[in-house]
C-alpha positions in Angstrom: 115.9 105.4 -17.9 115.3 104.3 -14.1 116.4 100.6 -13.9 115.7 98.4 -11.4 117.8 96.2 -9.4 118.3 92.9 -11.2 119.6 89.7 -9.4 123.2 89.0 -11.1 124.9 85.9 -12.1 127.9 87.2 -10.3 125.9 88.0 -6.7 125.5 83.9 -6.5 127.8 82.1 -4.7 131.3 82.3 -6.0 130.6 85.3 -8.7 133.3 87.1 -9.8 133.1 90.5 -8.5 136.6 91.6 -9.9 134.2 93.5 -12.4 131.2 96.1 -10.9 131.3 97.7 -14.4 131.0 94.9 -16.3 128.3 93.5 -13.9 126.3 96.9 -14.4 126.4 96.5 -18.0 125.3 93.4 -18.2 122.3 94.2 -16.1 121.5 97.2 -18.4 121.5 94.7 -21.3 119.2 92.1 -19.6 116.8 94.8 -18.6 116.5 96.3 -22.0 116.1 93.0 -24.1 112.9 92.5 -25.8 113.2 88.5 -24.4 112.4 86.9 -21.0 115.8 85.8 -19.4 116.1 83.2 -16.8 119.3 81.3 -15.6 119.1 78.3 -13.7 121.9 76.5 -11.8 123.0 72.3 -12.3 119.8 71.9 -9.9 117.4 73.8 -12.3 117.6 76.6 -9.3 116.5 80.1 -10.8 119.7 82.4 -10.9 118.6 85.2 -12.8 115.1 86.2 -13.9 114.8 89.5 -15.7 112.4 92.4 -16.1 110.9 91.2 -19.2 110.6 87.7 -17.3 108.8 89.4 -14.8 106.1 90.8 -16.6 105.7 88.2 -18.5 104.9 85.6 -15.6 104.0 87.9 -13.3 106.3 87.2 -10.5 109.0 89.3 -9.1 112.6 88.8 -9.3 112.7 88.0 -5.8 109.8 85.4 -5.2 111.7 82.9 -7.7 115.3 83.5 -7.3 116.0 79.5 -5.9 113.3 78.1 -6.5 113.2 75.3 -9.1 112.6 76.2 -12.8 109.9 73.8 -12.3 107.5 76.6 -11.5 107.8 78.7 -14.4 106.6 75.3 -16.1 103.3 74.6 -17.7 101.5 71.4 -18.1 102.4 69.4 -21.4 105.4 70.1 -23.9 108.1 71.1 -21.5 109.6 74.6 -22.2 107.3 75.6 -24.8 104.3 75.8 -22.6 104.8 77.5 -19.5 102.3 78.8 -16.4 102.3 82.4 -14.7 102.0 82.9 -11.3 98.5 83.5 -11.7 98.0 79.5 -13.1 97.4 81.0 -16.5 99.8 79.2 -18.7 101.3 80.6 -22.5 103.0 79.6 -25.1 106.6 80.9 -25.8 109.5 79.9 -28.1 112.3 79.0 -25.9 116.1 78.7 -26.8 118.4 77.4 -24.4 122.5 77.8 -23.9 125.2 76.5 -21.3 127.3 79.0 -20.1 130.7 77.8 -18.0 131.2 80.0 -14.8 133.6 79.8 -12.2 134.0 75.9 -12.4 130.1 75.4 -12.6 127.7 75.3 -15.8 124.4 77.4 -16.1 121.3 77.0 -18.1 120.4 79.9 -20.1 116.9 80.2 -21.2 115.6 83.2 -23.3 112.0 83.2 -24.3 109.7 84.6 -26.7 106.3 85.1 -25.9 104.0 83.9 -29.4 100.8 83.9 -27.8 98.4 85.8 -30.3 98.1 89.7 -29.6 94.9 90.3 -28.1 92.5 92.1 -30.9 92.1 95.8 -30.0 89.1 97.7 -30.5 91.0 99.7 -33.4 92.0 96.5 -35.1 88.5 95.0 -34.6 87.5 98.3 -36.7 89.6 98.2 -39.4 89.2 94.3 -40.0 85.4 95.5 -40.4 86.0 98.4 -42.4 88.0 96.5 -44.4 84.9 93.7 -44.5 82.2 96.5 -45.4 84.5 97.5 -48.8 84.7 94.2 -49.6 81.0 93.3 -49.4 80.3 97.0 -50.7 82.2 95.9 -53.9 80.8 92.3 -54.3 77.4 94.2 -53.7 78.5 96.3 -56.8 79.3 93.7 -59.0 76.7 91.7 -58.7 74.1 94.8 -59.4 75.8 95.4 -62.3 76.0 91.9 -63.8 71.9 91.6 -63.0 71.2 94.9 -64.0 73.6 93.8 -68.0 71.5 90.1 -68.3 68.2 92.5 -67.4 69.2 94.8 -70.4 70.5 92.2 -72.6 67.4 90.4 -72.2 65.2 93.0 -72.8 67.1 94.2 -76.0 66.8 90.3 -77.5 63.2 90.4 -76.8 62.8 93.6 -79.3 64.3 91.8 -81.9 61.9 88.7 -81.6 58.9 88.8 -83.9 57.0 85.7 -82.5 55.0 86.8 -79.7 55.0 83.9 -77.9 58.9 83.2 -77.6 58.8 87.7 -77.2 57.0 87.3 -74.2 59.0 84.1 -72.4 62.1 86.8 -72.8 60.2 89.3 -71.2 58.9 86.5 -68.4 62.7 85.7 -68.0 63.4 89.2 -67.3 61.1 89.8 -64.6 62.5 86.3 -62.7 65.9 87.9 -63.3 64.6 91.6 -62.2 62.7 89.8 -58.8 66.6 89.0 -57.8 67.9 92.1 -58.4 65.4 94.0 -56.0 66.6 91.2 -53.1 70.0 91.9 -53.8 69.2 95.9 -53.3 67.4 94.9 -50.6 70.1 92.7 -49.2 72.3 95.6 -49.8 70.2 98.5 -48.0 70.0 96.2 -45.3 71.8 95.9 -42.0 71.9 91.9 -41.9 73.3 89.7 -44.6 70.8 87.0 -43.7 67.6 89.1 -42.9 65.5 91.4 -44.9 62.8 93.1 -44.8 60.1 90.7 -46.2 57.2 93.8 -46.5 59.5 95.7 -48.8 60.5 93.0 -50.7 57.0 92.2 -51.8 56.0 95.9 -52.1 59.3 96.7 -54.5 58.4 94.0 -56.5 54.5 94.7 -56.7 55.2 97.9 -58.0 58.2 96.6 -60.9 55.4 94.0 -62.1 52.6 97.0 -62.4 54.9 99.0 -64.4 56.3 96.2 -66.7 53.0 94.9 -67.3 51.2 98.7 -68.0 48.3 97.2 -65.7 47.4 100.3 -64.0 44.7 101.5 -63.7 42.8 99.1 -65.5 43.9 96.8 -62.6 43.6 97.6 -59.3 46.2 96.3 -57.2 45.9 95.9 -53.2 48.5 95.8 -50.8 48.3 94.9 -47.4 51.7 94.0 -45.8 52.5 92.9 -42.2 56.4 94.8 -41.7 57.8 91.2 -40.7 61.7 89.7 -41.4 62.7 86.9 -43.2 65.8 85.2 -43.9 67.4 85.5 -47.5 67.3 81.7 -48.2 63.5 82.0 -47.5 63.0 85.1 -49.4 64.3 84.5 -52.5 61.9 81.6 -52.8 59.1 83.1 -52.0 59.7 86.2 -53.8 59.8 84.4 -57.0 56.4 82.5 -56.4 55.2 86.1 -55.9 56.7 87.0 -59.1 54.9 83.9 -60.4 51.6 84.5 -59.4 51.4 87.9 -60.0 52.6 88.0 -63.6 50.0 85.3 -64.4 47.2 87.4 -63.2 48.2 90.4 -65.1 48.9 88.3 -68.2 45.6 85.7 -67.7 42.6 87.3 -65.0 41.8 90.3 -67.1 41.4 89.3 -70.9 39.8 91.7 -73.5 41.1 94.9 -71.6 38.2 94.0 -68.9 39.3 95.1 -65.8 39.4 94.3 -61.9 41.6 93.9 -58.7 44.7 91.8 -57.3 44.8 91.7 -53.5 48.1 91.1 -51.8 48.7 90.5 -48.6 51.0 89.6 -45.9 51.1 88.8 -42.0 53.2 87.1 -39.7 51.1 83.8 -37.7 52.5 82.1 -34.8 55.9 80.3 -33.9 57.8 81.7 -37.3 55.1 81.4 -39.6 54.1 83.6 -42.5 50.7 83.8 -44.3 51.3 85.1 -47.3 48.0 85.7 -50.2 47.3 86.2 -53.5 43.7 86.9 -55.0 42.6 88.0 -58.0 39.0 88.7 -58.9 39.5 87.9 -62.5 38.2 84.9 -64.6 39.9 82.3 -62.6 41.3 79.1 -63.6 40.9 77.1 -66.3 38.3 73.9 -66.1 40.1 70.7 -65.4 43.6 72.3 -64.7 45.2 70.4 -61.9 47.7 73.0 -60.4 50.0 69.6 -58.6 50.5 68.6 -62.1 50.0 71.3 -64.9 52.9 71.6 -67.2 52.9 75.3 -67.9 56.6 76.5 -67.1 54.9 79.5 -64.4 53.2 77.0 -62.4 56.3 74.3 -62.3 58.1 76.9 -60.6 55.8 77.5 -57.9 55.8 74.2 -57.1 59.6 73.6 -57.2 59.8 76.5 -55.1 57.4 75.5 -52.5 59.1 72.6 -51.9 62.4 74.3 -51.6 60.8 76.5 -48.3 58.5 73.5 -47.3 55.8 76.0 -48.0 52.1 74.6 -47.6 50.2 76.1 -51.3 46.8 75.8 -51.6 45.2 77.2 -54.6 41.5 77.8 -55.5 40.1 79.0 -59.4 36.5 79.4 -59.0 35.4 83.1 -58.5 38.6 84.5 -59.5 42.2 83.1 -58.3 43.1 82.7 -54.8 46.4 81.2 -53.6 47.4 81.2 -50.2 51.4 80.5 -49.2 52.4 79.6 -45.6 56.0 78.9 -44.9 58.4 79.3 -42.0 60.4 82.5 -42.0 63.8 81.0 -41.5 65.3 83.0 -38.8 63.5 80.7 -35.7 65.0 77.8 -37.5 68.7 79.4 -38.3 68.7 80.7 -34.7 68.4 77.1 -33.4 
């Protein structure tokens, strides 16, 4: 191992140099300690300033050798923070002895650098690998825990001969199943915070179809803008979907008559999202005020138009028509 020259205690003025062995060896052991090493004189004059010192402030061994200690020191908490030649200054943990030499006393000072190790691109991959199993496992166990209520649910409903608490089960369900497919979708997706909106509403058209058998007595049209929305706005949403579709299957089309639901989707200006329901069925009933109705389906739309600040209009003549504009979340979340 090539080592290079080191300033010694005993090259200063007065040095014993009795010993050129021991002086060797001693330079050997400075230049292979882990730990800055710098000796200063009664007058804080640098002595000796090691290899290790040298990389760490950036000088070399003979730019400081008599200057004062004072330039090795950073601004603040004296000899804990200390400033490279460059300006930069670092934190290191500093432990300081006084040696008697030749009827003089030096200052020993042997640091430890603690400033944080800079995050490599390896460990900046495993800290998201290890991220990815994490959320790959919570992903899990949540799909699993809807997909148990779901069944459990479902199984309770069999067992329930009145039709009208049966079917508040099965209404249950659907809300329940409505989360699960944003949770997939969550899951599929690239963002925790955006999803695809579209998708969303087409997954969860086509779950409603097949719970409800409406097909092909009802027709059901989809016309869906590909557009993002954040999860917080989603969920919402999703659910007056889930809402308003479930009512039309259940109340546009009674007596087996049949007809159409329309559904569509499209993205108007700064964040906004027009979002439409229409059914051609038998409407609403006379005198039902949607803003104050007490019907359990209906309370939720509202609740859940507050919670996005969603403008709901609603119309029951000539069918049902209901009309959702909210903002999409991400322009708002960005700011």
């Amino acid at each position: 191992m090539r080592l290079k020259p080191v300033p010694l205690l005993t090259d200063q003025p007065g040095g014993d140099r009795d010993s050129p062995e021991r002086d060797h060896a001693a330079a050997r052991i400075l230049e292979l300690v882990n730990d800055a090493v710098v000796a200063v004189d009664g007058r804080r004059a640098i002595l000796l300033f090691n290899r290790r010192a040298e990389r760490l402030w950036g000088y070399r061994a003979e730019e400081v050798l008599g200057k004062p200690l004072e330039i090795l020191v950073g601004s603040g908490r004296k000899n804990t923070l200390w400033r490279r030649k460059d300006g930069s200054e670092f934190s290191a943990e500093a432990a300081r002895s006084e040696i008697p030499l030749n009827e003089r006393t030096i200052a020993v000072y042997i640091l430890h650098d603690i400033t944080p190790p800079p995050i490599t691109e390896e460990r900046l991959r495993a800290t998201l690998r290890e991220k990815d199993v994490l959320i790959e496992e919570v992903h899990h166990r949540v799909k699993n825990n809807l997909q148990v209520i779901t069944s459990l649910l479902g199984l309770q409903a069999r067992t329930i001969k009145d039709p009208a608490t049966r079917k508040k089960f099965e209404e249950s369900r659907y809300r329940i199943q409505a989360m699960a497919i944003l949770h997939e979708i969550l899951y599929e997706s690239s963002s925790l915070a955006e999803i695809d909106f579209a998708d969303y509403i087409r997954r969860m058209v086509e779950h409603l179809v097949r719970s409800y058998g409406a097909a092909p007595r009802v027709r059901t049209e989809v016309h869906l803008e590909a557009l993002q929305c954040h999860r917080d706005v989603a969920l919402p949403c999703g659910l007056i979907v889930n809402e308003l579709l479930s009512n039309a299957f259940k109340y546009a089309f009674p007596g087996g008559k049949s007809g159409a639901i329309r559904v569509v989707l499209r993205r108007g200006p700064q964040g906004k999202v027009h979002l439409m329901v229409r059914d051609n069925g038998v409407g609403l009933p006379l005198g039902l005020d949607w803003n104050t109705s007490p019907t359990l389906g209906l309370r939720l739309v509202r609740t859940l138009a507050r919670q996005i600040d969603a403008d709901l209009q609603i119309r029951g003549r000539e069918g049902t028509f209901f009309s959702i504009t909210f903002l999409d979340g991400l322009t708002v979340s960005a700011g």
